[in-house]
Rosetta silent file (secondary structure, phi, psi, omega in degrees, C-alpha in Angstrom):
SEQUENCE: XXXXXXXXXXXXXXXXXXXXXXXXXXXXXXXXXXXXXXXXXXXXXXXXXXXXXXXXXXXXXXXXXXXXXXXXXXXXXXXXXXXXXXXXXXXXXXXXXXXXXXXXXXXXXXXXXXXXXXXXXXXXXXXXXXXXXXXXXXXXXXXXXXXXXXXXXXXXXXXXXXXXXXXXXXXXXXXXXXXXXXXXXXXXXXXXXXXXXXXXXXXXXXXXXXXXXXXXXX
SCORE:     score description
SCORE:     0.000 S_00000001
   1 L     0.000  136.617  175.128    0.000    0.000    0.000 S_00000001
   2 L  -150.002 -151.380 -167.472    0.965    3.496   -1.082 S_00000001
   3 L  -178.704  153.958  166.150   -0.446    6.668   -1.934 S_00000001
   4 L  -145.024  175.751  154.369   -0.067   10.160   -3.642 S_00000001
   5 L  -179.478 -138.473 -155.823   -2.050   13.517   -4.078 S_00000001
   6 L  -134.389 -165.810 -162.711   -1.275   16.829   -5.001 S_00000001
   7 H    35.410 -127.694  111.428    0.161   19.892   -3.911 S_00000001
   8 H    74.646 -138.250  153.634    1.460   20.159   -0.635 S_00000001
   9 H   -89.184   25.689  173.944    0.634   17.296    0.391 S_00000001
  10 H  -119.862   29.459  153.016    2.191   15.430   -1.558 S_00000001
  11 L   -93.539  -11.865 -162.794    5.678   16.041   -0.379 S_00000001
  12 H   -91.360  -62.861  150.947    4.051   15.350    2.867 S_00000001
  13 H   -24.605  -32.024 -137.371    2.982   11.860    1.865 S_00000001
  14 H   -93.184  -42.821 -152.683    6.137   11.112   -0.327 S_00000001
  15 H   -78.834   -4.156  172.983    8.027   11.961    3.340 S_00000001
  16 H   -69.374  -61.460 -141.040    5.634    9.663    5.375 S_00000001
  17 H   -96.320  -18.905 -169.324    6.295    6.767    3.424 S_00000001
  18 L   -71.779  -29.353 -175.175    9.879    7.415    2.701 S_00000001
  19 L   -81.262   16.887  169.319   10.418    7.548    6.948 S_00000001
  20 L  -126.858  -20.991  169.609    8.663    4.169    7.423 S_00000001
  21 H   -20.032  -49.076 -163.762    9.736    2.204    4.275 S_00000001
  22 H   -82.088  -49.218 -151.257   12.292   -0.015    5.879 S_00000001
  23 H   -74.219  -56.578  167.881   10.336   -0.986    9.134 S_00000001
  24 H   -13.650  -88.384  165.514    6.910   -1.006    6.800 S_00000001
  25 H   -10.258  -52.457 -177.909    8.714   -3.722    4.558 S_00000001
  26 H   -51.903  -57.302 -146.271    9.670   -5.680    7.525 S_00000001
  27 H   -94.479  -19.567 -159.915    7.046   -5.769    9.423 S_00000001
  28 L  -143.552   58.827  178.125    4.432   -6.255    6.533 S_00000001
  29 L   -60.452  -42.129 -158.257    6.162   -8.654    3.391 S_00000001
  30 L  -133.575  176.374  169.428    3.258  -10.620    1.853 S_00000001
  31 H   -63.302    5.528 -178.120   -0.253  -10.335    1.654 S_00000001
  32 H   -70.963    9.893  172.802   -1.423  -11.343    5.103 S_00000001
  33 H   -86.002    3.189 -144.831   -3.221   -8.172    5.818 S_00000001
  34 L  -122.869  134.735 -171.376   -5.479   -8.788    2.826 S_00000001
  35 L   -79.234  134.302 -176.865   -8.887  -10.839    3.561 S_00000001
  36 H   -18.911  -65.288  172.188   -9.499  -13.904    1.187 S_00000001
  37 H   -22.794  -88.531 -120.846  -12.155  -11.878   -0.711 S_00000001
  38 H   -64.817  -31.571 -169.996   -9.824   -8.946   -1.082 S_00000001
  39 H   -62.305  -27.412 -159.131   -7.060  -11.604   -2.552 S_00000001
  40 H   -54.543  -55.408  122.994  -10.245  -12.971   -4.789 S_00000001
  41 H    37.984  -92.651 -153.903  -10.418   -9.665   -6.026 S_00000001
  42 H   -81.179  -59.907  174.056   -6.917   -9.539   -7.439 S_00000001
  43 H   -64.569  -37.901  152.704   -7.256  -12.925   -8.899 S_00000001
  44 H   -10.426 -102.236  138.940  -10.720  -11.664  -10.561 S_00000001
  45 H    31.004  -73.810  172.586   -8.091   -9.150  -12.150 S_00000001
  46 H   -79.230  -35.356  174.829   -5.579  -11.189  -13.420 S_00000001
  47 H   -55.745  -26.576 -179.150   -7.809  -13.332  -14.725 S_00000001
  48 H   -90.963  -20.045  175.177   -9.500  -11.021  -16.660 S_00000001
  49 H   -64.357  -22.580  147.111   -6.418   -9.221  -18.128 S_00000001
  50 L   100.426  168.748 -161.018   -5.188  -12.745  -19.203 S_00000001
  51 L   -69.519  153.069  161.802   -1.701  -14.726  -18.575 S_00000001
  52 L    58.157   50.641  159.515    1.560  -12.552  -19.510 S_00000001
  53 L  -104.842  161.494 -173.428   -0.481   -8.985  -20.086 S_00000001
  54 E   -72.442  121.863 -175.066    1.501   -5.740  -19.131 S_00000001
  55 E  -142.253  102.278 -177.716    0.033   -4.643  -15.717 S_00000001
  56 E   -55.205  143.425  164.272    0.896   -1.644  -13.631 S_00000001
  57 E  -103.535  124.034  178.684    0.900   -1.736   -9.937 S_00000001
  58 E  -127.902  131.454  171.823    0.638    2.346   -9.256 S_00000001
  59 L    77.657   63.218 -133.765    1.447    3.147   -5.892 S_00000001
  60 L   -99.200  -26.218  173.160    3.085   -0.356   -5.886 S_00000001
  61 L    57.060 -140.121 -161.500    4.700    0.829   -1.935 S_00000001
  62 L   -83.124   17.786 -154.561    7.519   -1.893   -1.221 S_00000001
  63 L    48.059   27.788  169.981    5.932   -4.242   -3.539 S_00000001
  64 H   -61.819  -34.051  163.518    4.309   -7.098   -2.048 S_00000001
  65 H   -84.861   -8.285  146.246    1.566   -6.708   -3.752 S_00000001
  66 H   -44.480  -39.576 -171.713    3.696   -6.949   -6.866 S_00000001
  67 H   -87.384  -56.798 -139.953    4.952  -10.377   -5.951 S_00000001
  68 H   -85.266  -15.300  166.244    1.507  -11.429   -5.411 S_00000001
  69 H   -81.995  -28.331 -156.408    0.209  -10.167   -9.158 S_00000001
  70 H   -73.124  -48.959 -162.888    3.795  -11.473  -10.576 S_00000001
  71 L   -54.841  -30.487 -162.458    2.318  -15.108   -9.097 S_00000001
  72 L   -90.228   23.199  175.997   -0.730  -14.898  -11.159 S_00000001
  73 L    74.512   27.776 -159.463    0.952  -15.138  -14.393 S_00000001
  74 L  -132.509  122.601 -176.423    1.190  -11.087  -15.222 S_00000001
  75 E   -86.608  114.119  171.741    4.090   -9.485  -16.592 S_00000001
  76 E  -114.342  149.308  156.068    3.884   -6.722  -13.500 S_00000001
  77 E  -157.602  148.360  174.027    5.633   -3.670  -12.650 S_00000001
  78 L   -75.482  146.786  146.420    5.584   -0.925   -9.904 S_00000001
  79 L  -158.605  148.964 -157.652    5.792    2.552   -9.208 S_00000001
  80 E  -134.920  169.333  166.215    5.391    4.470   -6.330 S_00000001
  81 L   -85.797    5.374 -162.484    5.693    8.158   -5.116 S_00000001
  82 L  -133.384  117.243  165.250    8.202    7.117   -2.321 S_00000001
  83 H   -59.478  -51.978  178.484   11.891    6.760   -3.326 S_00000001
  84 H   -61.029  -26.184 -177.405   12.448    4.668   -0.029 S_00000001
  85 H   -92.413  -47.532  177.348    9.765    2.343   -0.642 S_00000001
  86 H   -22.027  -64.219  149.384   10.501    2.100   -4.844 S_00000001
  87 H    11.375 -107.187 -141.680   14.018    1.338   -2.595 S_00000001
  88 H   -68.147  -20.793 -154.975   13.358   -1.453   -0.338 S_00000001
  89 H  -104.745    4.483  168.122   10.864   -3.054   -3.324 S_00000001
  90 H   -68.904  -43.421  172.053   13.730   -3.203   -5.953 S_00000001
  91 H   -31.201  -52.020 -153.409   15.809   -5.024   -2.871 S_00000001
  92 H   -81.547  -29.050 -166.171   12.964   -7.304   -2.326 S_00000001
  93 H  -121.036   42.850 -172.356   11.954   -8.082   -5.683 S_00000001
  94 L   -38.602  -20.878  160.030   14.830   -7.795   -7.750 S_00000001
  95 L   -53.833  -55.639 -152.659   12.972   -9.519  -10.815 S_00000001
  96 L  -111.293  130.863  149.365   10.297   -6.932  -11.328 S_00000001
  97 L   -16.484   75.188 -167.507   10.458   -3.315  -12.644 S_00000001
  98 L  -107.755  168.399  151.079    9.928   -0.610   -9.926 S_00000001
  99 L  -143.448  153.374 -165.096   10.289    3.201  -10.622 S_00000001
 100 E  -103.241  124.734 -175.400    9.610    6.193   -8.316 S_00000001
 101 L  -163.530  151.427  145.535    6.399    8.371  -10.297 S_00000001
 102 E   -56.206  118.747  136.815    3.196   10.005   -9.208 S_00000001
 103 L   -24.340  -38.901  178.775   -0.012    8.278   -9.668 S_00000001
 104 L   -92.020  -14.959 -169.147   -1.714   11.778  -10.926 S_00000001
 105 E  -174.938   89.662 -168.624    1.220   11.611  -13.527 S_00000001
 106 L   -81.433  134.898  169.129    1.869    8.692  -14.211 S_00000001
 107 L  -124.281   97.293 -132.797    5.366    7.791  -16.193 S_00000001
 108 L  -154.724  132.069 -165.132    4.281    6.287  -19.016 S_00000001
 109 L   -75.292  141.551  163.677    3.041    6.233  -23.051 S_00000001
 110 L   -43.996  132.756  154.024   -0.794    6.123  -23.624 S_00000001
 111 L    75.054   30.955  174.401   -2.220    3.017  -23.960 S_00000001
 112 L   -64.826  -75.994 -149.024    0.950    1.289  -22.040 S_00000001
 113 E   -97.897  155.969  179.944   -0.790   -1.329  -19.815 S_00000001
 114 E  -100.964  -25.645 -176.013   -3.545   -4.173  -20.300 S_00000001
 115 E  -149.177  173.412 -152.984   -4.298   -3.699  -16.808 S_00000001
 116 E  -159.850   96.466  148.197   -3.608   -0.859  -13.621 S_00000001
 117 E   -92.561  141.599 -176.984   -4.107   -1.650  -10.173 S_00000001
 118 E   -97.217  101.317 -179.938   -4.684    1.033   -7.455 S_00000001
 119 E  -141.455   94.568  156.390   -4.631   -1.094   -4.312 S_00000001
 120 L    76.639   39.637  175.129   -5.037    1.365   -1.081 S_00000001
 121 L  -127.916   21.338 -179.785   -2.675    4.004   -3.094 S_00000001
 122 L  -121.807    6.357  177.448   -5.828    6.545   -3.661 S_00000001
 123 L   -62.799  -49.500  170.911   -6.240    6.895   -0.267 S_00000001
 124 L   -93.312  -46.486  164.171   -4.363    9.957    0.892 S_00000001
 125 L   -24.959  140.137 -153.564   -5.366   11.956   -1.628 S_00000001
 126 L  -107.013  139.267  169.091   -8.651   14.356   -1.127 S_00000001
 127 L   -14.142  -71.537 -174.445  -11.771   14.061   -3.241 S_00000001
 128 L   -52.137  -55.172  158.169  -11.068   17.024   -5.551 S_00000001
 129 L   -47.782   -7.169  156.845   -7.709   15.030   -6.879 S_00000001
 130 H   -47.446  -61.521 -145.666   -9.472   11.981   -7.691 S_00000001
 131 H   -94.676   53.690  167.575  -10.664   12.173  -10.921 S_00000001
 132 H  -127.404  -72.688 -166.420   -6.877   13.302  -12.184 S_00000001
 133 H   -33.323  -94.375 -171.102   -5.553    9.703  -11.019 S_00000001
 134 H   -39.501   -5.983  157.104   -8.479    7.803  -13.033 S_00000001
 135 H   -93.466  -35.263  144.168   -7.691    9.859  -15.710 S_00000001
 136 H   -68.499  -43.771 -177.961   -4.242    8.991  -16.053 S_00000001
 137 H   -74.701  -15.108 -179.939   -4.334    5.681  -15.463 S_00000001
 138 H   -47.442  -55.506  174.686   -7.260    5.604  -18.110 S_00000001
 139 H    -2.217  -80.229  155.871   -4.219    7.532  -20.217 S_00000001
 140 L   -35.189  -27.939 -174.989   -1.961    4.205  -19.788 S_00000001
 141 E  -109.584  152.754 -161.137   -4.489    1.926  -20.400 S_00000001
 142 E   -78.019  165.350  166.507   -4.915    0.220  -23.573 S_00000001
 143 E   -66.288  159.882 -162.909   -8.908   -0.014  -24.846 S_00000001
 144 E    60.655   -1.771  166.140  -10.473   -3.165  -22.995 S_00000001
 145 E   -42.448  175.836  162.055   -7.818   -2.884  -20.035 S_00000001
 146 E  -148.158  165.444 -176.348   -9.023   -3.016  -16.742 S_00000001
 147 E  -115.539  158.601  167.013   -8.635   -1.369  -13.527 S_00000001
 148 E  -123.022  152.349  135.476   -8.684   -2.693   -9.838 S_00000001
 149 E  -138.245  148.785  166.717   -9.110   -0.394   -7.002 S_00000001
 150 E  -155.358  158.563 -152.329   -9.572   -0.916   -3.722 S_00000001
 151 E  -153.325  159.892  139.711   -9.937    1.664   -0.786 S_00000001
 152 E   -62.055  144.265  170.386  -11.687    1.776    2.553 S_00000001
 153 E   -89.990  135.080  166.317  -15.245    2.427    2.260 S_00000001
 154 L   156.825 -139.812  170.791  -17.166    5.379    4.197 S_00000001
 155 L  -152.993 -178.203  178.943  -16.464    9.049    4.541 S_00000001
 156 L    67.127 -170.419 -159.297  -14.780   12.090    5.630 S_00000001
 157 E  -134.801  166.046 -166.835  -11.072   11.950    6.501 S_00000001
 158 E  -140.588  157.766  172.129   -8.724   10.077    9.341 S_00000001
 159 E  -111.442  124.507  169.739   -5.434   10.505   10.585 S_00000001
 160 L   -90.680    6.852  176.155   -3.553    7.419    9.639 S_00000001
 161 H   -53.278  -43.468 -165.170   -0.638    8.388   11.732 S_00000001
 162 H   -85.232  -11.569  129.688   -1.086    6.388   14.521 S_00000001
 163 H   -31.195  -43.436 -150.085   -1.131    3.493   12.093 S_00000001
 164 L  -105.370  -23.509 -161.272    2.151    4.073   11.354 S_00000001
 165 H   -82.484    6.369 -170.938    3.809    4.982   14.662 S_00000001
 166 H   -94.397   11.351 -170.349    3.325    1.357   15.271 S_00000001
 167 H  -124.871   12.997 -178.423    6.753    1.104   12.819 S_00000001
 168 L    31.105   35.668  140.345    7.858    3.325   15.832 S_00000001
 169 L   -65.284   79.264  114.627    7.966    6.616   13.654 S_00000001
 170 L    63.090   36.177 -154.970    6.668    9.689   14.131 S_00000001
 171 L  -135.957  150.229  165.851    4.536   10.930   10.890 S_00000001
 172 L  -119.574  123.156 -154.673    2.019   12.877    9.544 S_00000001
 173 L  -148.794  128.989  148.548   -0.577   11.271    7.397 S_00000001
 174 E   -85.492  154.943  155.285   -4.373   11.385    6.363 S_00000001
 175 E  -158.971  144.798 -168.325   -6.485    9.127    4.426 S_00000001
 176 E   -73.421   96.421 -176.662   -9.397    9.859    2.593 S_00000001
 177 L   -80.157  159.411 -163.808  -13.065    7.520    2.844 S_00000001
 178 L  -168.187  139.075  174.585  -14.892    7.235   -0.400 S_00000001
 179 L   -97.499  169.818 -172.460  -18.003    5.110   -1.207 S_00000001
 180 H   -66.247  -30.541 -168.888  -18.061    2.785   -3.917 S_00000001
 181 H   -43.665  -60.823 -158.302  -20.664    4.984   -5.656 S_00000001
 182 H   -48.704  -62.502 -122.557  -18.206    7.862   -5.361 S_00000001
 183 H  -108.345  -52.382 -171.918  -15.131    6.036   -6.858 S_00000001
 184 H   -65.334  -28.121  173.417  -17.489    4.144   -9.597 S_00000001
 185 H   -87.677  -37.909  169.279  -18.225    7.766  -10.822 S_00000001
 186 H   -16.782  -73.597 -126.730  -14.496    8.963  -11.023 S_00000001
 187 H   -90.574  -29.547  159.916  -13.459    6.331  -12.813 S_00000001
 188 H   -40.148  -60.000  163.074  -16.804    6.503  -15.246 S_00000001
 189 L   -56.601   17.028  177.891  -16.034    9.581  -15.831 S_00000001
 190 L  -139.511    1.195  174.123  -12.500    8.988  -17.121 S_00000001
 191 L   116.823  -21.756  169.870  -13.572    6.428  -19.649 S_00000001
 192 E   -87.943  128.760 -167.257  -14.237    3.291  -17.712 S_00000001
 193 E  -108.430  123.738 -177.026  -17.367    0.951  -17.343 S_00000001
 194 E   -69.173  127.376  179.861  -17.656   -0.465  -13.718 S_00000001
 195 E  -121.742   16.975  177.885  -18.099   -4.416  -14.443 S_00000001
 196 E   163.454  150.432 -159.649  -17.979   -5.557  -10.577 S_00000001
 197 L  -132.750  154.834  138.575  -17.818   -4.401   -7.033 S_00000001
 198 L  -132.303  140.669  160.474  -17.303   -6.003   -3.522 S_00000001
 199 E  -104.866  141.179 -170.303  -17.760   -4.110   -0.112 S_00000001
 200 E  -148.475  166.803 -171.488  -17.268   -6.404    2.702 S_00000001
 201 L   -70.019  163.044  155.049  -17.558   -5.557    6.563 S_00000001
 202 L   -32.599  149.558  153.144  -14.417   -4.580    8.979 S_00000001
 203 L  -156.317  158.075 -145.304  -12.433   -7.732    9.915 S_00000001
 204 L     0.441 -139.933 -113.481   -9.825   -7.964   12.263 S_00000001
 205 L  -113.583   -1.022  154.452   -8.001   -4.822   13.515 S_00000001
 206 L   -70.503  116.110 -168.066   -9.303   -2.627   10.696 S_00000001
 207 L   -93.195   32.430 -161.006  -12.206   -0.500   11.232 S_00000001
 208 L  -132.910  179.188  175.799  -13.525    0.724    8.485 S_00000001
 209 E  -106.177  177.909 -145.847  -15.345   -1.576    5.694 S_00000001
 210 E  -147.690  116.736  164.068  -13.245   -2.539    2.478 S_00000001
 211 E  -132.747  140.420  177.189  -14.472   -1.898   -1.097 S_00000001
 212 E  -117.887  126.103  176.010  -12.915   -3.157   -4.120 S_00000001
 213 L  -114.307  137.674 -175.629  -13.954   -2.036   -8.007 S_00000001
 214 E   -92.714  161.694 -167.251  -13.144   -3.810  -11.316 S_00000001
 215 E   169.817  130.977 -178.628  -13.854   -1.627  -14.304 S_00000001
 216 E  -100.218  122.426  159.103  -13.010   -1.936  -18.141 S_00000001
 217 E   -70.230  128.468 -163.124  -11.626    0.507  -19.985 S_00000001
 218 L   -82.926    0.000    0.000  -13.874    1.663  -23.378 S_00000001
């Protein structure tokens, strides 16, 4: 998980993720935060972009969730806003492609990727900066690509710091609630047709509910 937005904050973000990167990594290598669904999700995803298509991870963090699209038969690569995580996921994953790039500007030729996942990297960014992400990755994606996203569901805004201090840093960080409705109009609105949704309740030490959307680009 990673994240951009604009102005700002998004040296404030970049400096968040760059001071937690190492412990982050450490403490949180594979997918075990992510609830069966959310993995189903993913596999959904690769399945529909088919075996060996080009597929972005944007806001790709230290890459774990890289490794876990690379498993599915996906030629993947990363990029992240945070040189320290970009870092630690070149270390980890020395196979796969990372580069350090903004999510609102993304860097990359139109019509790049068969597929784009957002997973929890739209988060710190505030409402009015949404529909510039989903517009770039539309940008990137070839016609009949698809997108993943997934987000917390709900509203209003949180301080995720005290997430983070649990990597025994210090930081200042928001993140942003969004309903699926909300997120399904962005990304309409950039060019995409929503073709499946899930929202699923809190489970374990997360409080918020979890929505994930699949959506083809036209």
């Amino acid at each position: 998980m990673s994240a951009d937005t604009a102005g700002a904050s998004y040296g404030s973000v970049r400096d968040a993720y760059d001071t937690v990167a190492e412990d982050y990594a450490a403490l949180l290598p594979d997918t075990r935060a992510e609830a069966a669904l959310d993995l189903a999700m993913i596999d959904a995803f690769a399945a529909a972009v088919g075996k060996g298509a080009r597929v972005l991870d944007a806001g790709c963090g230290a890459g774990r969730m890289s490794r876990y699209l690379a498993g599915r038969d996906v030629a993947v690569e990363g990029v992240d806003l945070s040189p320290g995580m970009v870092a630690r996921a070149r270390r980890d994953h020395p196979d796969i492609t990372f580069s350090v790039g903004s999510i609102a500007d993304l860097p990359y030729r139109a019509g790049s990727f068969d597929g784009v996942m957002l997973w929890y990297s739209t988060i710190h960014t505030p409402p009015p900066d949404q529909p510039r992400i989903y517009q770039e990755v539309r940008r990137v994606s070839r016609p009949g690509g698809h997108l993943l996203v997934g987000f917390q569901s709900g509203e209003g805004v949180h301080d995720a710091a005290p997430s983070y201090r649990r990597y025994g840093h210090d930081v200042t960080l928001v993140r942003h609630l969004f309903t699926a409705d909300e997120v399904s109009g962005w990304l309409t609105a950039a060019g995409f047709h929503e073709e499946c949704r899930l929202v699923r309740r809190p489970a374990g030490v997360y409080p918020d509910d979890q929505a994930f959307l699949i959506a083809r680009a036209g």
